[in-house]
N, C-alpha and C positions, 0 to 999 in steps of 0.2 A: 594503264591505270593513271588516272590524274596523281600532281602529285601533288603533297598533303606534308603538313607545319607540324613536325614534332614537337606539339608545347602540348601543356595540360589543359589548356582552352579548346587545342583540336581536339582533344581524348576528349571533352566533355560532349565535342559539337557531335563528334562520330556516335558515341555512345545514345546520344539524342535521338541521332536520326534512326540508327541501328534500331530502337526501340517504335518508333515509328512506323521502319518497314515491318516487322514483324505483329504488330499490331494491326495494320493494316490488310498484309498479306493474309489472313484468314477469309478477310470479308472479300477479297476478290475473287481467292480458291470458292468459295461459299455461290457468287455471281455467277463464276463458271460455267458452275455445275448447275443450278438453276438454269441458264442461259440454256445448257447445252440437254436438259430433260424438256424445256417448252420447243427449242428448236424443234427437238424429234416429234411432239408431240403436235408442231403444226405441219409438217412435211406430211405425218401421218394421214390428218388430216386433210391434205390438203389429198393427199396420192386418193383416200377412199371418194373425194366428191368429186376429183378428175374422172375417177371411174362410172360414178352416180352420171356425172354428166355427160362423157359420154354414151352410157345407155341409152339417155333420157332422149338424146339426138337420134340417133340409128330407130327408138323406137316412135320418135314423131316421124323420121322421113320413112320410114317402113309404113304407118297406117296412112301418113298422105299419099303414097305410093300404091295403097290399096284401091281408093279411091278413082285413082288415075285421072283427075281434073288439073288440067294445069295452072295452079291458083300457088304465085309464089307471097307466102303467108310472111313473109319477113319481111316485104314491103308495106307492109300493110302496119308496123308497128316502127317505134321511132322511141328509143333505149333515151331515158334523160341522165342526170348526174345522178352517181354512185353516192350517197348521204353515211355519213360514217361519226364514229364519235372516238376520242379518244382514251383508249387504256393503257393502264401501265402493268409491266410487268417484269418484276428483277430489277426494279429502277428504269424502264426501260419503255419511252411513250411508243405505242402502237396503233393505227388505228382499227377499229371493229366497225366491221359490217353493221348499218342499222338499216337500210332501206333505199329501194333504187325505184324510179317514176316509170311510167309508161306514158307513152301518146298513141293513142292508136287512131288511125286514118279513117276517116269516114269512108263507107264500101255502100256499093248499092245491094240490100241484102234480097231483093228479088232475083240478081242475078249472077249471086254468090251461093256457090254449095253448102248445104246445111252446116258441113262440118268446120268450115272454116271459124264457126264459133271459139269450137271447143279448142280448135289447132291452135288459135290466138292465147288461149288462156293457157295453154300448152308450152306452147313458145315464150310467153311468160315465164313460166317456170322454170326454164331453160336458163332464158336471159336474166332471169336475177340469181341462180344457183353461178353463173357464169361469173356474175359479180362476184358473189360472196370468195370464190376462188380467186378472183383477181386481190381481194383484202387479203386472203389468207396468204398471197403469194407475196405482196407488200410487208406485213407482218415478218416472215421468213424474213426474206432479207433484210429488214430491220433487225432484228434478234440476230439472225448471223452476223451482220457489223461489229453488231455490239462484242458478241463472241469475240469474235476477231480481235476487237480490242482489246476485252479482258485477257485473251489467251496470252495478249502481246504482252502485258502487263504484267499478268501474274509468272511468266519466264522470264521478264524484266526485274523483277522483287527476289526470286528464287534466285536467276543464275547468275544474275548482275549484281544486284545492290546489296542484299544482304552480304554474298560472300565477300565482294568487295571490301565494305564497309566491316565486318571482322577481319579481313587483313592488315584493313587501316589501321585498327584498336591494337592488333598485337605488332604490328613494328612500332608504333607509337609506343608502347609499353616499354618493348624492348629496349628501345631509344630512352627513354626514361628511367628505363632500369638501370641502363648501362652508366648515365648521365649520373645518377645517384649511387653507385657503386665509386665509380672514378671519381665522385665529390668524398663519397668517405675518403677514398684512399687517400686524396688529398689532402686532407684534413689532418690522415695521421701522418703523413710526409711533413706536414708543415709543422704540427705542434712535435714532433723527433726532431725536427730541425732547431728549433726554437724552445728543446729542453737540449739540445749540442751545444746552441750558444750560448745558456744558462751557466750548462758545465763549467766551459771555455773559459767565461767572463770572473767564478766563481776563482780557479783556478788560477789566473795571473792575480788577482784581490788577494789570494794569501801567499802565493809568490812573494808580491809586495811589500806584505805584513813581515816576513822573512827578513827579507834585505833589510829592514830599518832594524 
């Protein structure tokens, strides 16, 4: 524990902050928990179009495989950049899937199998679902960061700063209590002392009077 100025300026400074954490620490608790309902709820996501996508594969190479022509369909298309926009969420910028290009390769269609049409348009579907899993996967790990953060923080506010900062406030008390208690006493030390020497002084004054 740092250490810290038993004066009534630090009682004021602790009490400040003290106030501070605890105002704060709601809206973090509050991020959290946010944070930690979209996380699940892109994993989730993410786990159902991992599965989407793998089907959608097994079921292009299954009816190209019915076909039995050897026409490898993924050469024949050419994936451009991922287009995205950005969102926020929990405070937290992320970006979203908006839309991915295609190029597809000139083929000479007299000497291409009928189906290689439909397989391209196929394979599309494939390759932009693939996208959209790679935002959602981005997303994740942005949102977990974040988490990460907040978690750090809000066990930072909780198990550090707060307690901290009230143990600050009550030795500082203490220390002030004490410091005001020992000034009484003092005080009546002093004026007992300074009605002794009243006495005292009173006391030889009529001695005096006496002897004359």
């Amino acid at each position: 524990m740092a250490k810290i100025k038993l004066t009534k300026n630090e009682l004021k400074a602790q009490k400040d902050a003290l106030k501070r954490f605890e105002r704060y620490l709601p809206t973090l608790v509050l991020k959290k928990q946010q944070l930690q309902l979209v996380v699940r709820q892109v994993e989730s996501e993410i786990r159902v179009k991992g599965n989407e996508l793998d089907e959608m594969r097994r079921a292009l190479d299954s009816w190209v495989a019915v076909f039995g022509e050897p026409v490898d369909i993924r050469s024949l298309i050419d994936v451009g950049p991922i287009k995205t926009s950005i969102g926020n969420i929990a405070g937290v910028d992320i970006p979203v899937f908006e839309s991915v290009d295609f190029r597809t390769y000139r083929y000479d269609l007299l000497k291409t199998p009928l189906w290689v049409d439909q397989g391209i348009v196929q394979l599309q579907e494939i390759l932009k679902l693939d996208a959209k899993l790679e935002i959602l996967e981005r997303q994740r790990d942005r949102l977990a960061y974040e988490l990460r953060i907040t978690t750090q923080r809000v066990n930072l506010f909780e198990k550090v700063k707060i307690p901290e900062t009230r143990e600050n406030i009550r030795r500082i008390r203490i220390y002030l209590g004490d410091e005001q208690t020992a000034a009484v006493v003092r005080g009546k030390i002093a004026k007992r002392n300074l009605t002794r020497k009243s006495d005292g002084s009173e006391a030889i004054e009529t001695a005096s009077v006496g002897a004359e």
